[in-house]
PAZAPA-4460 file (N, C-alpha, C; in steps of 0.05 Angstrom, whole numbers, plus 32768, in hexadecimal, padded with zeros to 4 digits):
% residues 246
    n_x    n_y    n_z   ca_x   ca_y   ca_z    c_x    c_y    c_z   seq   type   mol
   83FB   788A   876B   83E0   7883   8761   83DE   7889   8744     1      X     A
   83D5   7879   873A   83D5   787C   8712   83BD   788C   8710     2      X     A
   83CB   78A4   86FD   83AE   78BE   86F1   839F   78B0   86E5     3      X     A
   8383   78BC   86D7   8370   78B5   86C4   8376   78AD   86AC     4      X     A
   838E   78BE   86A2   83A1   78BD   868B   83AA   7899   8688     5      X     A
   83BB   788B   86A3   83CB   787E   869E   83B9   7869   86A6     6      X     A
   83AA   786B   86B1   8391   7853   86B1   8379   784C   8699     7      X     A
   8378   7865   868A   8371   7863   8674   8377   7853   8657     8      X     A
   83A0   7857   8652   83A8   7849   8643   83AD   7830   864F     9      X     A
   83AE   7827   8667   83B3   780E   8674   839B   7801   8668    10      X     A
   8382   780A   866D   8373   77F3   8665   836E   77FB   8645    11      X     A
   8374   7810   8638   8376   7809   861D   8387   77F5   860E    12      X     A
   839D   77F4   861C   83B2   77D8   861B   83AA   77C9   8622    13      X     A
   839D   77C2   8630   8393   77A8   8638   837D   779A   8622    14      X     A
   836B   77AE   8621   8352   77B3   860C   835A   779E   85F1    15      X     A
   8378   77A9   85E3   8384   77A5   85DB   838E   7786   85DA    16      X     A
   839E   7782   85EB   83AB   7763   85ED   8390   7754   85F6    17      X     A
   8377   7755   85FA   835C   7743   85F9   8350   7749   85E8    18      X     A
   835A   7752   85C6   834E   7753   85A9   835D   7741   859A    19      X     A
   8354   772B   859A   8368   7710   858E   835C   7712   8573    20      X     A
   834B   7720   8564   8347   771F   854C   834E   7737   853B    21      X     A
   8351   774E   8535   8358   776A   8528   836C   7763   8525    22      X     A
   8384   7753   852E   83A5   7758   852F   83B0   7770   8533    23      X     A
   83A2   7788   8543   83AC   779B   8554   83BD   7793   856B    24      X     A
   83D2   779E   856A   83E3   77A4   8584   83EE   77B7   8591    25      X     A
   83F2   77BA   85A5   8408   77D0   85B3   8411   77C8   85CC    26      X     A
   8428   77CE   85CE   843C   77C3   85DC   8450   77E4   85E7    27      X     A
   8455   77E7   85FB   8469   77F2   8607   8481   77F5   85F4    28      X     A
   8495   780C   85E7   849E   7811   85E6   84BC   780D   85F1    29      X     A
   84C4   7811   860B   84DB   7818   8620   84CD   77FF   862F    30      X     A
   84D3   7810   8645   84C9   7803   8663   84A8   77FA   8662    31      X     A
   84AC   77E2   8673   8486   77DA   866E   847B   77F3   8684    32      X     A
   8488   7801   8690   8480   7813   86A2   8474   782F   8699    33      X     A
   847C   7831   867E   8475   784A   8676   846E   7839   8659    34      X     A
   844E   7845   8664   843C   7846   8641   842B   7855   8639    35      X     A
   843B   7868   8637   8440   7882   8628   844A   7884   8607    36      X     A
   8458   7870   860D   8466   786C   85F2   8460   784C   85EC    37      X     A
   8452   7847   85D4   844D   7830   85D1   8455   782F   85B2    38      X     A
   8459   7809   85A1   8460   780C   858A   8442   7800   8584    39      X     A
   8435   77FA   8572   841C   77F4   856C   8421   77E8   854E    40      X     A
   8410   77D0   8546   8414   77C2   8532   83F7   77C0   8527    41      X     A
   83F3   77C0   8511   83DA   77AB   8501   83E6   77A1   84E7    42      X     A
   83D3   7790   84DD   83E0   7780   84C5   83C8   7795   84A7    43      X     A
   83E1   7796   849A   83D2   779D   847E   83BA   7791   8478    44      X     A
   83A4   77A2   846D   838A   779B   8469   8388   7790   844E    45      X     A
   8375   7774   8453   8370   7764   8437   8369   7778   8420    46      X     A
   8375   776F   8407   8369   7774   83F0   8371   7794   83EA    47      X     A
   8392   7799   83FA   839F   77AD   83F2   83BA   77A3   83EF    48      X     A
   83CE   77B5   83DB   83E1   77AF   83DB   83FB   77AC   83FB    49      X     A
   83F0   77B0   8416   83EF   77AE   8421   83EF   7791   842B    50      X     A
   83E2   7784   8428   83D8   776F   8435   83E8   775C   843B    51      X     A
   83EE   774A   8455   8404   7735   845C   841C   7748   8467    52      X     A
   841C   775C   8469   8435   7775   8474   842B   7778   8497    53      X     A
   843C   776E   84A5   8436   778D   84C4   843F   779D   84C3    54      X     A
   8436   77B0   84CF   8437   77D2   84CF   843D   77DC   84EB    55      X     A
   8450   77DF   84EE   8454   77EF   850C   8456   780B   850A    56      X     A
   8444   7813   8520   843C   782D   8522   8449   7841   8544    57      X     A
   845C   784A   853D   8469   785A   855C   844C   7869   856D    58      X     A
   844C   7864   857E   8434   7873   8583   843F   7883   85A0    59      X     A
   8438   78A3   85A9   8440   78AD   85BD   8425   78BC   85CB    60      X     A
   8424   78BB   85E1   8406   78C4   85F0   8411   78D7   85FF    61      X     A
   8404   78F0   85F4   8407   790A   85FD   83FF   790D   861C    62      X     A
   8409   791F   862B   83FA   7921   863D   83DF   7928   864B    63      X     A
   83D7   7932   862F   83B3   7945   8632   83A6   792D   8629    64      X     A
   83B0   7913   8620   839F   78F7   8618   838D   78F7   8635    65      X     A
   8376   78EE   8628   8367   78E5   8609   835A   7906   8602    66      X     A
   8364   791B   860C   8352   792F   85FE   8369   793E   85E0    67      X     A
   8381   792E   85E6   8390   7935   85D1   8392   791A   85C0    68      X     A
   839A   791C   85A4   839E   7900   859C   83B9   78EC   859A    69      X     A
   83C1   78D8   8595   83D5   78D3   859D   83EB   78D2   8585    70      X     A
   8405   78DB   8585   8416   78E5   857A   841E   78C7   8560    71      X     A
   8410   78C6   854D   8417   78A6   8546   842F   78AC   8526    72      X     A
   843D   789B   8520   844B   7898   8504   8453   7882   84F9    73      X     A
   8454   7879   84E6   8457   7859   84D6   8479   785C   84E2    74      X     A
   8483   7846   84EC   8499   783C   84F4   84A7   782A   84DB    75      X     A
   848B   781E   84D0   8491   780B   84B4   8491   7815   849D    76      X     A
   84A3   7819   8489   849D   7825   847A   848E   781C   846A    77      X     A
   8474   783B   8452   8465   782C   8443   845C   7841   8428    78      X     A
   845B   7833   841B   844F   784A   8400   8438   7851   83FE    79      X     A
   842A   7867   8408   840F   7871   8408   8411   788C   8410    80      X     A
   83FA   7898   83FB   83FC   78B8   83F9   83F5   78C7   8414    81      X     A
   83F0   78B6   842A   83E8   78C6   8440   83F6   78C3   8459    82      X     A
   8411   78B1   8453   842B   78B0   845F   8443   78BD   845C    83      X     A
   8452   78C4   8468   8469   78C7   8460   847E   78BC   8455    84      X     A
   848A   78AE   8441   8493   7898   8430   84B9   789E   8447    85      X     A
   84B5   78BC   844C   84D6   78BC   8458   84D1   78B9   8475    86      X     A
   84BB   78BF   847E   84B3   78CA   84A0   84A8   78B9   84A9    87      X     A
   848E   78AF   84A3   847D   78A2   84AD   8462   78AD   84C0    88      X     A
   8470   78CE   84B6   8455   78DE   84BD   8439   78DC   84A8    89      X     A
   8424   78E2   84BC   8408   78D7   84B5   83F1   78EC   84B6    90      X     A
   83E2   78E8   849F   83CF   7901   8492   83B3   78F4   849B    91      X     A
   83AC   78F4   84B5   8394   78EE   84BB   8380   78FA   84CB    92      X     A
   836B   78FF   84C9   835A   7912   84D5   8355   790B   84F4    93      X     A
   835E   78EA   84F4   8353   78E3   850B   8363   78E5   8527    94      X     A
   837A   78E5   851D   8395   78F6   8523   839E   790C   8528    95      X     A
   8382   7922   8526   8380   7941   8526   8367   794A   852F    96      X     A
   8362   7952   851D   834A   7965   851D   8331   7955   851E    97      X     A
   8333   793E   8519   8316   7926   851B   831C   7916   8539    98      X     A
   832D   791A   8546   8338   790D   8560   831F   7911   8575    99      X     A
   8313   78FD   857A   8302   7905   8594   830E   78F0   85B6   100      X     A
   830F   78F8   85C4   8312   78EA   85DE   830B   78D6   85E6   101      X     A
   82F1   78C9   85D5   82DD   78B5   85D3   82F1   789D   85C4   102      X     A
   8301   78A8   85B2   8318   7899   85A4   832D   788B   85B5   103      X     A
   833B   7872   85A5   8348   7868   85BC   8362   7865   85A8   104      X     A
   8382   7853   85B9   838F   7851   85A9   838B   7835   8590   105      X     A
   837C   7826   8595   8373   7813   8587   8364   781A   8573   106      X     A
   834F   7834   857C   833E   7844   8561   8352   7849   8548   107      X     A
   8360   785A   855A   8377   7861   8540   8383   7852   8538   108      X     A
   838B   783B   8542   839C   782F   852A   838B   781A   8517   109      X     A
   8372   781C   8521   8361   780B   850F   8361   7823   84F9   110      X     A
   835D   783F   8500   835C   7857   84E6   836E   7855   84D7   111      X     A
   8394   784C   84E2   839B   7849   84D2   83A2   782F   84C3   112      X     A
   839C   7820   84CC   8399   7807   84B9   8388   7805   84A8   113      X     A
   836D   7817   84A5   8354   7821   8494   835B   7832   8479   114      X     A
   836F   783D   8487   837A   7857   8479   838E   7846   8460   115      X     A
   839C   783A   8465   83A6   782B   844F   838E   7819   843E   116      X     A
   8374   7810   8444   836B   7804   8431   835A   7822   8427   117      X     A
   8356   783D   842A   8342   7851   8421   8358   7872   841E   118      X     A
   8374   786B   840D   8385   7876   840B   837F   7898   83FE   119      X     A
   8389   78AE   8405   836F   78C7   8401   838E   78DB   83F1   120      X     A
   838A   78DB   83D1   839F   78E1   83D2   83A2   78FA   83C8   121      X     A
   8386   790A   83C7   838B   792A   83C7   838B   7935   83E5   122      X     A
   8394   7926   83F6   839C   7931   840B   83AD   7927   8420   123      X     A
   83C8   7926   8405   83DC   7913   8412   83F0   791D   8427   124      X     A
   83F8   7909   842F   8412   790E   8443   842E   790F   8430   125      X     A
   8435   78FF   841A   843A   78F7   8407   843D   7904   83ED   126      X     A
   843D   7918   83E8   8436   791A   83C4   8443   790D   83AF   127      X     A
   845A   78FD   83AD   8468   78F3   8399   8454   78D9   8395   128      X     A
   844C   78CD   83B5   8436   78BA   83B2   841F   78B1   83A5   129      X     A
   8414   78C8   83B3   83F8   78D9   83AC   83F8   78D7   8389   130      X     A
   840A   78EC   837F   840F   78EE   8367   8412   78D1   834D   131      X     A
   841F   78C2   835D   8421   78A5   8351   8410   7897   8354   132      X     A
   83F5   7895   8367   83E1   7888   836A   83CE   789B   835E   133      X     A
   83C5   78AB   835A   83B1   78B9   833B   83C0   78BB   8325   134      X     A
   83D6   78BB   831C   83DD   78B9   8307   83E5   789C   82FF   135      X     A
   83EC   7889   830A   83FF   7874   8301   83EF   785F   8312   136      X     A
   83DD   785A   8323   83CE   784B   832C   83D7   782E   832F   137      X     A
   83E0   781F   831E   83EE   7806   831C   8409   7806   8321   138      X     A
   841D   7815   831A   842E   781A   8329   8436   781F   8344   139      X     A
   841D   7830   8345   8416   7834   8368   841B   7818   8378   140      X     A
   840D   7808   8369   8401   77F6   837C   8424   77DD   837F   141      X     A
   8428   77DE   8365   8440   77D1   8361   844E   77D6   837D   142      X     A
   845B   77F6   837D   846B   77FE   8390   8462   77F7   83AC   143      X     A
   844D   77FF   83AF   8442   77F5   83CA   8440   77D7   83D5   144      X     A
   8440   77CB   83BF   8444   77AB   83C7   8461   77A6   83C6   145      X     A
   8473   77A9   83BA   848E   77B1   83C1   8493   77B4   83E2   146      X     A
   8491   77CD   83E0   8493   77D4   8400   8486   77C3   8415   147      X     A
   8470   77B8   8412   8464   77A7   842D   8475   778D   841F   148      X     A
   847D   778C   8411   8493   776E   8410   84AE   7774   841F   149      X     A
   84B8   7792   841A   84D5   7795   841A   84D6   77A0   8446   150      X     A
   84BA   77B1   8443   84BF   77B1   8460   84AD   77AB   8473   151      X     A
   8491   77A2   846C   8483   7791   847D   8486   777F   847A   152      X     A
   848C   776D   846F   848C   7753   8477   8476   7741   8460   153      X     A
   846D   774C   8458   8451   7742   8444   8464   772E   842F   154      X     A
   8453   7717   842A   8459   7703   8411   8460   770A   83F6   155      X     A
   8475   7706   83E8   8476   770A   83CC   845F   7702   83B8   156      X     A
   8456   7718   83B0   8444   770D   83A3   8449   7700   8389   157      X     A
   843A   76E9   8376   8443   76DD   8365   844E   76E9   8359   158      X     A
   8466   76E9   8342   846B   76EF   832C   8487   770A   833A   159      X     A
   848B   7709   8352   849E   7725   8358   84B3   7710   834D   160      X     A
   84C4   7724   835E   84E6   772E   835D   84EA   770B   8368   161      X     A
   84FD   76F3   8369   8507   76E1   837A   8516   76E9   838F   162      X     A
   8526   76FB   8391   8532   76FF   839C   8533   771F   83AB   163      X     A
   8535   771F   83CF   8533   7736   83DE   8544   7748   83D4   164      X     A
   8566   7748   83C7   856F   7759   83C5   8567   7766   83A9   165      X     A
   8558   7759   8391   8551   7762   837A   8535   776F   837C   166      X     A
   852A   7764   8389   8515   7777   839C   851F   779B   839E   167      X     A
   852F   7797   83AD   853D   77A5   83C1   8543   77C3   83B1   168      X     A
   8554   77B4   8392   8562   77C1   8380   854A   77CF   8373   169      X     A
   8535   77BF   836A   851B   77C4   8359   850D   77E2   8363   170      X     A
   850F   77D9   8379   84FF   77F2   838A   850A   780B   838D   171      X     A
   8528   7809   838B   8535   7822   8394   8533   782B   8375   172      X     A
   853C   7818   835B   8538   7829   8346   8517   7835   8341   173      X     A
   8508   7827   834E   84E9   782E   8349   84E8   784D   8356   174      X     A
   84F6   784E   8371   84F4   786F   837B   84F9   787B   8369   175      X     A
   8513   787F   8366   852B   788E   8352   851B   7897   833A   176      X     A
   850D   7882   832E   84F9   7888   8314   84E5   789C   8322   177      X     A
   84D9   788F   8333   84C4   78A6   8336   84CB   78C1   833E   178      X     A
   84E5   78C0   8347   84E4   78DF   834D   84EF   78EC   833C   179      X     A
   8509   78DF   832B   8501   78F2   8310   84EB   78F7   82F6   180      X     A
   84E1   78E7   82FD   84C3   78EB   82EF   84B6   7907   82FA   181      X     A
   84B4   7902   8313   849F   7915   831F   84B1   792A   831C   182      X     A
   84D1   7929   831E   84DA   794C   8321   84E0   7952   82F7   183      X     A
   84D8   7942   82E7   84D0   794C   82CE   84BA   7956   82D0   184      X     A
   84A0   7947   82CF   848A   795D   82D4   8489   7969   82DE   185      X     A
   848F   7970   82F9   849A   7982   8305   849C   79A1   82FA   186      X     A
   84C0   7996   82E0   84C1   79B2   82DE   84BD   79B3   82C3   187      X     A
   84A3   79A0   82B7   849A   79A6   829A   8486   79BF   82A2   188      X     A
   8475   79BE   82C4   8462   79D0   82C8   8469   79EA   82C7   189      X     A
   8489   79F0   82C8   8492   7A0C   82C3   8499   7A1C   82AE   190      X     A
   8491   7A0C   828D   8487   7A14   827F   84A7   7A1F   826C   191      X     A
   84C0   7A1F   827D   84D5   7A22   826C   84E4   7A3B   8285   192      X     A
   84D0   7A48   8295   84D0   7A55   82AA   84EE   7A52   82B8   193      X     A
   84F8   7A64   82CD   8502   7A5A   82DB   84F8   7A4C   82F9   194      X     A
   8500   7A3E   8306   84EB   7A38   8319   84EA   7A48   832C   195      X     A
   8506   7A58   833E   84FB   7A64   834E   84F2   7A81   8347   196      X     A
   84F8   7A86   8332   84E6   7A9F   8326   84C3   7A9E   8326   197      X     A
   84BB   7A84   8326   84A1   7A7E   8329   8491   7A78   8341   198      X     A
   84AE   7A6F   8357   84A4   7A67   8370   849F   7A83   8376   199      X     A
   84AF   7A99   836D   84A5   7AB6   8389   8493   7ABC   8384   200      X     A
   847B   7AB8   836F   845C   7AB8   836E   8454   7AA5   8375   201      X     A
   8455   7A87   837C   8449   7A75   8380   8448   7A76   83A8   202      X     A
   8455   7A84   83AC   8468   7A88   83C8   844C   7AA0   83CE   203      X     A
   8449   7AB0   83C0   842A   7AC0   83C8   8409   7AB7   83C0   204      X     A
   840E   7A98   83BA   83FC   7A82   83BE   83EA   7A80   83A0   205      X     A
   83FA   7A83   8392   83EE   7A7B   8374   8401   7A5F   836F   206      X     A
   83EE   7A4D   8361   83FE   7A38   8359   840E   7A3E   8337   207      X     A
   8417   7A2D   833C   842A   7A2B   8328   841D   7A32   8308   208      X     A
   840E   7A1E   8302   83FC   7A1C   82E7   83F6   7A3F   82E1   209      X     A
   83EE   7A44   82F9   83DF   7A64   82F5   83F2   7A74   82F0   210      X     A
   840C   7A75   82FC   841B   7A87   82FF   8434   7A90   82E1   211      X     A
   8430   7A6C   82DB   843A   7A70   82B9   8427   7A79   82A9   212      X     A
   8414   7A75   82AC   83F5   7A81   829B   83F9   7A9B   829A   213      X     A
   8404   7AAC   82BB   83FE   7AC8   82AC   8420   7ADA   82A1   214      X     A
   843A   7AC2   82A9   844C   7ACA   82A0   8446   7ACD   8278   215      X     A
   8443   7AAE   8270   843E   7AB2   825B   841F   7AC8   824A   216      X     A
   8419   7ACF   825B   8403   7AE8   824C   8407   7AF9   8254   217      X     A
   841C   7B03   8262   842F   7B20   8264   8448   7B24   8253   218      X     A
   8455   7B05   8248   8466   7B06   8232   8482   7B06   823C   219      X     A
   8486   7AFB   825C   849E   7AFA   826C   84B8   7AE0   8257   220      X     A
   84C5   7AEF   8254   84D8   7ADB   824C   84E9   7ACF   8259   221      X     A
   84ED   7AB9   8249   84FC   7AA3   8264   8510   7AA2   826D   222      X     A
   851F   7AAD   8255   853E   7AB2   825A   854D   7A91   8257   223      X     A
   853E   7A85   824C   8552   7A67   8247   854D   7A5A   825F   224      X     A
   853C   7A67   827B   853C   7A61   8292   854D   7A67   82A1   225      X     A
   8556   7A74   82A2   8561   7A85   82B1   8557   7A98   82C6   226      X     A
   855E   7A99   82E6   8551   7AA8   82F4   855A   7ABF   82EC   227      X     A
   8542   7AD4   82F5   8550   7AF2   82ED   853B   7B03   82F6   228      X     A
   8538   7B20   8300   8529   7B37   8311   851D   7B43   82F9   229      X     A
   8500   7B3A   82FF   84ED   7B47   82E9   84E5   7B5C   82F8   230      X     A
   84E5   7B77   82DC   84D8   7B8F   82E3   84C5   7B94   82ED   231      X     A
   84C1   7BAD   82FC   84B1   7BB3   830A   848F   7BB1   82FE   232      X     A
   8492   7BC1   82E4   847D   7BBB   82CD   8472   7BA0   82CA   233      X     A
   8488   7B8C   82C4   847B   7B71   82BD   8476   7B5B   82DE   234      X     A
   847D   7B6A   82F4   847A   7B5F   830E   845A   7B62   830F   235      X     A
   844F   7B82   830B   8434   7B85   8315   841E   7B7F   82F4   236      X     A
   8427   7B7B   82E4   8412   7B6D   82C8   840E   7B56   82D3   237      X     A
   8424   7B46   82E8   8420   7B24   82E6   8413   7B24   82FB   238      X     A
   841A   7B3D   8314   8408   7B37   832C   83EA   7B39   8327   239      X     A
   83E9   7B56   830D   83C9   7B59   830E   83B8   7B3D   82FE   240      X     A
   83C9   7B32   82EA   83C0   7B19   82DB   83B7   7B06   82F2   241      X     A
   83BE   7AFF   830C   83C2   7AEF   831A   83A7   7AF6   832A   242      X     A
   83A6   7B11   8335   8390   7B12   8341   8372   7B16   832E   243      X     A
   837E   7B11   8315   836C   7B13   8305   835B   7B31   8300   244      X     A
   8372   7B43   82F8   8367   7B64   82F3   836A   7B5C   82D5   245      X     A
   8356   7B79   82CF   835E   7B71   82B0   837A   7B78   82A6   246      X     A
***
């Protein structure tokens, strides 16, 4: 006899395949016998760099469903600060801590198909992302239409690349740039510092900015950058700088 559980997602599947307009789907995974594990699709939302891409989403239903939420991750890859660009793990409330029982698996993937047009990027999944979409904004968008060309499926938009493999090439040098970009600023923020000499204060939850602030007003030298065991003396000037003693 089928639990409350498995009669529940039965007719949420169903729910599902009788919504001929959203372009939501989910479909069984394995066996049509077990749907538990389903893959789930929507199409990129208009009037994002997104748009004309499908998105498949792994989705896994816990066993405490619906009072737990269900285990979901981008299967497709995509550039947005609240994805995982390597994982496809996902920074959503509705997914957690905003999860109510009243929710279905169709709720959520409408959240995440939402979630790409209302992208939240001081609270990314992402930071190299995140970082490129408040700082570089058009770029952002560049890359992300890239990607729903290179792996959703979305239309070239006028004026790209002719060709998939120059595409292909474009994009990988477009990472490459951004991440040495980001690991220059990076380690312009350490001020000439060494880095992990900076991490074992940042490691007792001061950020970075602060932590050069009170090296340089204690008068720590850098040593060319070089790691090296600061004295006991100049250990507690920078701790008390930090907690802000005089």
């Amino acid at each position: 006899m089928a639990s409350n559980r498995t009669r529940r997602i039965a007719k949420e599947i169903a729910d599902i395949h009788a919504d001929t307009h959203s372009g939501i789907t989910a479909e069984p995974v394995g066996s049509e016998e077990d749907i538990t594990h389903l893959r789930g699709s929507f199409p990129g939302p208009p009037g994002t760099p997104y748009e004309g891409g499908t998105y498949k989403i792994d989705v896994k239903i816990p066993t405490e469903y619906p009072f737990r939420p269900p285990v979901m991750k981008f299967e497709t890859k995509v550039w947005h600060p609240n994805v995982s660009s390597q994982t496809g793990a996902i920074c959503l409330d509705t997914l957690s801590t905003a999860w109510s029982p009243v929710l279905t698996i169709k709720s959520a993937l409408l959240s995440l198909q939402s979630l790409l047009s209302t992208p939240e990027p001081k609270d990314p999944q992402d930071a190299e992302v995140a970082n490129m979409l408040i700082r570089r904004p058009k770029e952002f968008e560049r890359v992300a239409q890239e990607w729903a060309t290179l792996y959703a499926g979305a239309p070239r938009k006028q004026g790209g690349e002719g060709s998939g493999g120059a595409t292909d090439e474009s994009l990988r040098k477009q990472e490459l740039k951004s991440k040495e970009d980001q690991e220059r600023e990076d380690l312009a923020k350490y001020d000439g510092y060494n880095k992990d000499l900076i991490d074992r204060f940042c490691s007792m939850g001061f950020d970075v900015d602060r932590v050069v602030s009170a090296f340089n007003y204690v008068g720590i030298d850098r040593m060319d950058g070089e790691d090296y065991e600061l004295e006991e003396a100049y250990m507690g000037d920078i701790t008390a700088r930090l907690l802000g003693e005089p």
